[in-house]
RODO-2510 file (C-alpha; in nm, 4 decimals, decimal comma):
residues 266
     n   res          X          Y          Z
     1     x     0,7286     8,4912     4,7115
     2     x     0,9515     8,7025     4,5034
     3     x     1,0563     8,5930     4,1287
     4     x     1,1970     8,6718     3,8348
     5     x     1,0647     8,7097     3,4902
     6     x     1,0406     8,3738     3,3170
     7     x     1,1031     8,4593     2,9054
     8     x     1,0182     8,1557     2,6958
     9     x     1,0738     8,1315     2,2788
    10     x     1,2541     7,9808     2,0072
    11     x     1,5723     8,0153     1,7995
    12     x     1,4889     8,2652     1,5148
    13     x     1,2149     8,3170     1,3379
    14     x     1,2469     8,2398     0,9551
    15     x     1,1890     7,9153     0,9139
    16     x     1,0019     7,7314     0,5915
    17     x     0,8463     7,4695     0,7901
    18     x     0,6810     7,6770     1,0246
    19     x     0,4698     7,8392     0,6963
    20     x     0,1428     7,7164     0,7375
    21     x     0,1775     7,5559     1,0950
    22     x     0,2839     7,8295     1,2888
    23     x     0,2647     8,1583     1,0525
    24     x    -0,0953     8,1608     0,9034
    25     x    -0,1310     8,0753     0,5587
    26     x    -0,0254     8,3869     0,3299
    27     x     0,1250     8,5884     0,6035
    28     x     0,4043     8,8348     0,4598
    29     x     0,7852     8,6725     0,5157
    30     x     0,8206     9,0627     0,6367
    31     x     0,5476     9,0047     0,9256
    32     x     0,6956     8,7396     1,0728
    33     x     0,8479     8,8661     1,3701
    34     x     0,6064     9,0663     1,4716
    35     x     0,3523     8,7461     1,4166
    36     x     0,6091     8,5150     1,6501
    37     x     0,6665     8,8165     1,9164
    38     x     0,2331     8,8048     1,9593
    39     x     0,2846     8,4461     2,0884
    40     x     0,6112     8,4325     2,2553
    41     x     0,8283     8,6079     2,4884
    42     x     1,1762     8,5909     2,3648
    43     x     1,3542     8,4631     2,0407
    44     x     1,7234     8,4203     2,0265
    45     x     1,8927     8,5681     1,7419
    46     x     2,0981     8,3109     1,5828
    47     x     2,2050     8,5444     1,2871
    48     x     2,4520     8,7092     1,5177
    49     x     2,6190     8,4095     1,5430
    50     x     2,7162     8,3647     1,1697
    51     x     2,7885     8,7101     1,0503
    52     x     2,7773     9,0755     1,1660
    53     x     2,3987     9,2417     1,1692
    54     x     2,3732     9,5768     1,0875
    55     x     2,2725     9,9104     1,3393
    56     x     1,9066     9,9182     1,1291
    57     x     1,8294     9,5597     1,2018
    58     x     1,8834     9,5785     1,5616
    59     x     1,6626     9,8925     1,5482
    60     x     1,3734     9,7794     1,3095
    61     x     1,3574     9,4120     1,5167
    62     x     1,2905     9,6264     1,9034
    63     x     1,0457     9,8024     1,7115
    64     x     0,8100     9,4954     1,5146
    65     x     0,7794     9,3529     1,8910
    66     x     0,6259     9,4511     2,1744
    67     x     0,6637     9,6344     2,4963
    68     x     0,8126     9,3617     2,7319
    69     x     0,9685     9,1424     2,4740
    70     x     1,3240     9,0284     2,5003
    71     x     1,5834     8,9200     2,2533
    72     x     1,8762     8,7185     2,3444
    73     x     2,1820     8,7317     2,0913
    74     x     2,4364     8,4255     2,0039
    75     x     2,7674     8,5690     1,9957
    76     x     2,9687     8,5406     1,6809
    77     x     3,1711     8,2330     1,5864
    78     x     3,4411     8,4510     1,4957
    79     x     3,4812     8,4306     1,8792
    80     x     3,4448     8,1341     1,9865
    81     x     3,5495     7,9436     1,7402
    82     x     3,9268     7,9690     1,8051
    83     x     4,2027     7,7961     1,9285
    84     x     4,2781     8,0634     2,2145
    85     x     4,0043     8,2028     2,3085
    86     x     4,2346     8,4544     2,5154
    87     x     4,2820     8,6239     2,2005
    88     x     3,8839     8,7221     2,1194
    89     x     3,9253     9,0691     2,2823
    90     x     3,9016     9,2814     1,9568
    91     x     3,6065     9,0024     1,8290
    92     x     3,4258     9,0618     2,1010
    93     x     3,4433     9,4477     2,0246
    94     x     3,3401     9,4594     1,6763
    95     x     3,0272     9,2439     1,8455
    96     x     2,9364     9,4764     2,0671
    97     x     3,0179     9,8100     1,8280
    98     x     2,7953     9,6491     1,5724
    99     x     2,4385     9,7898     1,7050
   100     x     2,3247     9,5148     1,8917
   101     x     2,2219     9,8636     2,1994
   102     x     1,9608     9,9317     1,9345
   103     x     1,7742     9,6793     2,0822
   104     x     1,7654     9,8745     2,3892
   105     x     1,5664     9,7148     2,6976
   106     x     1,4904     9,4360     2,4944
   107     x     1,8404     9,3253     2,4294
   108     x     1,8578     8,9925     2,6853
   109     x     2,1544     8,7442     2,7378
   110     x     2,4687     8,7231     2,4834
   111     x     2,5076     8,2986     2,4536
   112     x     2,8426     8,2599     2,3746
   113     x     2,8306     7,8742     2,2319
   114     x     3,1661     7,6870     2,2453
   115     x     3,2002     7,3990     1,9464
   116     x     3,1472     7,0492     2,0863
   117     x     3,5487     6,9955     2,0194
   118     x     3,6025     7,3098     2,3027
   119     x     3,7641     7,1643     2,5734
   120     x     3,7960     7,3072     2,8697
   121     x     4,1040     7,4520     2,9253
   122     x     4,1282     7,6897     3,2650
   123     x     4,3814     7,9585     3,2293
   124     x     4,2309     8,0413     2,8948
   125     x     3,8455     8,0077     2,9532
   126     x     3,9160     8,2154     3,2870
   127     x     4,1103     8,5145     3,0510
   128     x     3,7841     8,5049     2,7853
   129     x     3,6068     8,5551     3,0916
   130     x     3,8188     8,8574     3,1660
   131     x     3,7086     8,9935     2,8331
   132     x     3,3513     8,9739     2,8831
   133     x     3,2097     9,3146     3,0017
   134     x     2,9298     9,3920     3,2359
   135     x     2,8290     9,6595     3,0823
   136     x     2,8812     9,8278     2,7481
   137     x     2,8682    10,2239     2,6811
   138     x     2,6566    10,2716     3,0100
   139     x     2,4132     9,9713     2,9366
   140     x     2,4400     9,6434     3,1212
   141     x     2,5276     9,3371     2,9784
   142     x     2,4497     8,9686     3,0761
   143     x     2,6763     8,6762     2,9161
   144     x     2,5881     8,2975     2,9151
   145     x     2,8581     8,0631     2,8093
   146     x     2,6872     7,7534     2,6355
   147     x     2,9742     7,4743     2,6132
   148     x     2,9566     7,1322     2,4517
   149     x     3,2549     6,8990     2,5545
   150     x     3,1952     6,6641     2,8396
   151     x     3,5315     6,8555     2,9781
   152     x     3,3435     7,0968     3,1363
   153     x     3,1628     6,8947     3,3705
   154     x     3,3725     7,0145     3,6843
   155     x     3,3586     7,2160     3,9645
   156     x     3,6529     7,4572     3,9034
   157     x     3,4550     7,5140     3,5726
   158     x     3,1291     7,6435     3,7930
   159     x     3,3285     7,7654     4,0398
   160     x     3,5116     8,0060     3,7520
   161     x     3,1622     8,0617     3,6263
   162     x     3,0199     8,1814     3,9475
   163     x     3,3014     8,4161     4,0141
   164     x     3,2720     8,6164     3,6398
   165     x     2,8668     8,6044     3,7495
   166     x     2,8471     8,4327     3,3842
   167     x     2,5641     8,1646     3,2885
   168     x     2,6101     7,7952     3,2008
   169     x     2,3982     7,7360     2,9584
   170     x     2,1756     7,4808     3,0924
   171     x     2,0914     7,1985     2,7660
   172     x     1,8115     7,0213     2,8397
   173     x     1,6934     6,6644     2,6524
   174     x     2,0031     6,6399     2,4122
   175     x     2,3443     6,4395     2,3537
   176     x     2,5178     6,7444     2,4721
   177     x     2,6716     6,7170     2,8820
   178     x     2,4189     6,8798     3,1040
   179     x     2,5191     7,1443     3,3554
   180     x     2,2333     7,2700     3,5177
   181     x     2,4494     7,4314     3,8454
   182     x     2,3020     7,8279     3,8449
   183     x     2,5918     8,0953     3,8255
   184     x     2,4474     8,4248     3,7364
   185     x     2,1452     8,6449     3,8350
   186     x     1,9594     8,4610     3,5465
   187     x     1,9454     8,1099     3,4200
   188     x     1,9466     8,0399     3,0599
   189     x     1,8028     7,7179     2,9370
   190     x     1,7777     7,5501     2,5731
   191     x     1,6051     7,2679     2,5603
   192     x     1,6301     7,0199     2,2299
   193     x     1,3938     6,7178     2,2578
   194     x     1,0814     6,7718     2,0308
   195     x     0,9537     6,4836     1,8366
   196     x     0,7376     6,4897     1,5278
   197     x     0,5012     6,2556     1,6733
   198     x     0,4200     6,4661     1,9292
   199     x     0,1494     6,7837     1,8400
   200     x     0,2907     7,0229     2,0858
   201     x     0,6466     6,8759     2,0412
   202     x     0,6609     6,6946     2,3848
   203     x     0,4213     6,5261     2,5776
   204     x     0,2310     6,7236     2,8373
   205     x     0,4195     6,6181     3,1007
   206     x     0,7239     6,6991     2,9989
   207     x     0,6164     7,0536     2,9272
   208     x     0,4736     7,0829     3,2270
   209     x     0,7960     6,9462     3,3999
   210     x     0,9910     7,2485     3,2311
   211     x     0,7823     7,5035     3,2983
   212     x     0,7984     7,3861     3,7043
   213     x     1,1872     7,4465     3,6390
   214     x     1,1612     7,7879     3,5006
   215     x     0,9476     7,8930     3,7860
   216     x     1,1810     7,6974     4,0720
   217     x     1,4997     7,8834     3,8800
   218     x     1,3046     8,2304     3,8798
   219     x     1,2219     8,1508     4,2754
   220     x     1,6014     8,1186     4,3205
   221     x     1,5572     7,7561     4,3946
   222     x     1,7294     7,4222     4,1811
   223     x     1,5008     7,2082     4,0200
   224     x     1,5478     6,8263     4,0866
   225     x     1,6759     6,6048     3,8132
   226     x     1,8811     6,7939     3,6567
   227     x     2,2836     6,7310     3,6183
   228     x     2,4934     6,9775     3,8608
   229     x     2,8634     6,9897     3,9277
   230     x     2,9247     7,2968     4,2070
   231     x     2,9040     7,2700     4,5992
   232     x     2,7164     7,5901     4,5949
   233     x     2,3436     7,5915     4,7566
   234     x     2,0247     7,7765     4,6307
   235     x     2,0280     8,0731     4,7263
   236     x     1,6983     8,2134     4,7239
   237     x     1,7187     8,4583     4,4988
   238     x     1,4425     8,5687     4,2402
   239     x     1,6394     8,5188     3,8747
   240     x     1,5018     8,6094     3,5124
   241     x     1,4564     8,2508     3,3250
   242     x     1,5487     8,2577     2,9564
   243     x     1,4260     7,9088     2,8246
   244     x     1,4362     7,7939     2,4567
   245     x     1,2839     7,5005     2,2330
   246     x     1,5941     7,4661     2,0060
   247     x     1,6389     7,1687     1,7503
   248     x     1,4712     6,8700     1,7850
   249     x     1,1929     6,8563     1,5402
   250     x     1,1841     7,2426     1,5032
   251     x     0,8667     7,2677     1,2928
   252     x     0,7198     7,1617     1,6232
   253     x     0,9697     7,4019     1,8622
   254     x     0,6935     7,6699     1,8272
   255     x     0,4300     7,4930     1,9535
   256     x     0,6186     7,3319     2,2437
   257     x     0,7058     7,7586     2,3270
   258     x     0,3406     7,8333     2,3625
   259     x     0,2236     7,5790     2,5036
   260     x     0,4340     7,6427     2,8049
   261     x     0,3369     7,9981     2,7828
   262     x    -0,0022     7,8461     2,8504
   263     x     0,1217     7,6490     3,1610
   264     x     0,2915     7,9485     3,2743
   265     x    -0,0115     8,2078     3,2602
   266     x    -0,2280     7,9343     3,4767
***
């Protein structure tokens, strides 16, 4: 049966608590990445969401990681984070025009994360949709849109959604309202319950549970369980699966990554 690639990771990868439990002890802060990109198979970027990276970042981070790796990118606050989000066309720009292409084939999904105060409002979600592009000088683009207001949970939302081919960020194990329906030719997944108690963040179950998703969504099927809104069927399609261990306990969100990596390789 025909799938897509199934890319698992974590959000960044400079974090203090993950000294000593994930990096070895004395490993250089500059080695990190390439340490993280030996045991995972995606990280999303979470510095793009809080200020503008420069050309030579983007460059240097494709080449500490290796052939096959993937980054996706959070898109700035500076657009999303506004009233009218109609009005991000010239954000969204500088975004693009800051050097994120240096990633080349490794650049994944842009998440575009709404506050949790976003409601959903149509005529304006559908024009930022408008101002999303599908590709960017000559390379292709994929956009996820990761919102957090129980608003959202409708079908005109997936409907619009379907019709941009744009991703709904699916949350998994968190306050924030679950919408699982599949939009795109890739599914995007962040899931936020690790506990401290737990070794490998969850129990084995519930990793193995996840990584069953990821391969159902990369066999263009929909997992059971989860929280959909649409009228729209599986398809059948093979997708790329982008699934991160974000929040929870995060000194354990490493852990919980590889492990499924494990799963996934059996």
């Amino acid at each position: 049966m025909a799938k897509g690639r199934i890319h698992i990771g974590v959000g960044g990868w400079t974090y203090e608590p993950w000294r000593g439990e994930f990096y070895p002890e004395g490993l250089a802060q500059k080695r990190e990445l390439e340490y993280a990109a030996g045991k995972l198979t995606s990280i999303e970027i979470n510095g793009t969401y809080y200020g503008s990276q420069k050309p030579a970042s983007f460059r240097k981070w494709h080449d500490e990681t290796p052939q096959g790796f993937v980054f996706s990118l959070k898109g700035t606050r500076y657009t999303t984070n506004r009233r009218v989000l109609a009005e991000a066309g010239e954000s969204i720009e500088r975004f693009l025009a800051s050097g994120l292409l240096e990633l080349k084939g490794k650049l994944g999904p842009i998440n575009w994360q709404m506050a949790p105060t976003k409601q959903f409002d149509p005529k304006d979600f559908e024009s930022f949709l408008r101002l999303l592009p599908h590709s960017y000088e000559g390379h292709a683009l994929r956009h996820a849109i990761e919102v957090r207001h129980p608003s959202f949970r409708s079908p005109d939302f997936v409907a619009m959604m379907r019709e941009h081919g744009v991703a709904i960020v699916t949350a998994g194990d968190s306050d924030f309202p679950q919408i699982a329906d599949v939009t795109a030719p890739f599914v995007y997944a962040r899931i936020m319950g690790t506990r401290e108690e737990e070794k490998l963040g969850y129990p084995s179950a519930a990793l193995s549970k996840w990584v069953e998703r990821a391969k159902e969504w990369a066999e263009g099927k929909a997992p059971k369980g989860l929280e959909t809104f649409g009228a729209h069927k599986p398809d059948g399609k093979p997708r790329d699966v982008f699934l991160y261990v974000i929040s929870g306990h995060k000194a354990r969100n490493p852990a919980a990554a590889m492990a499924m990596i494990e799963r996934l390789a059996k």
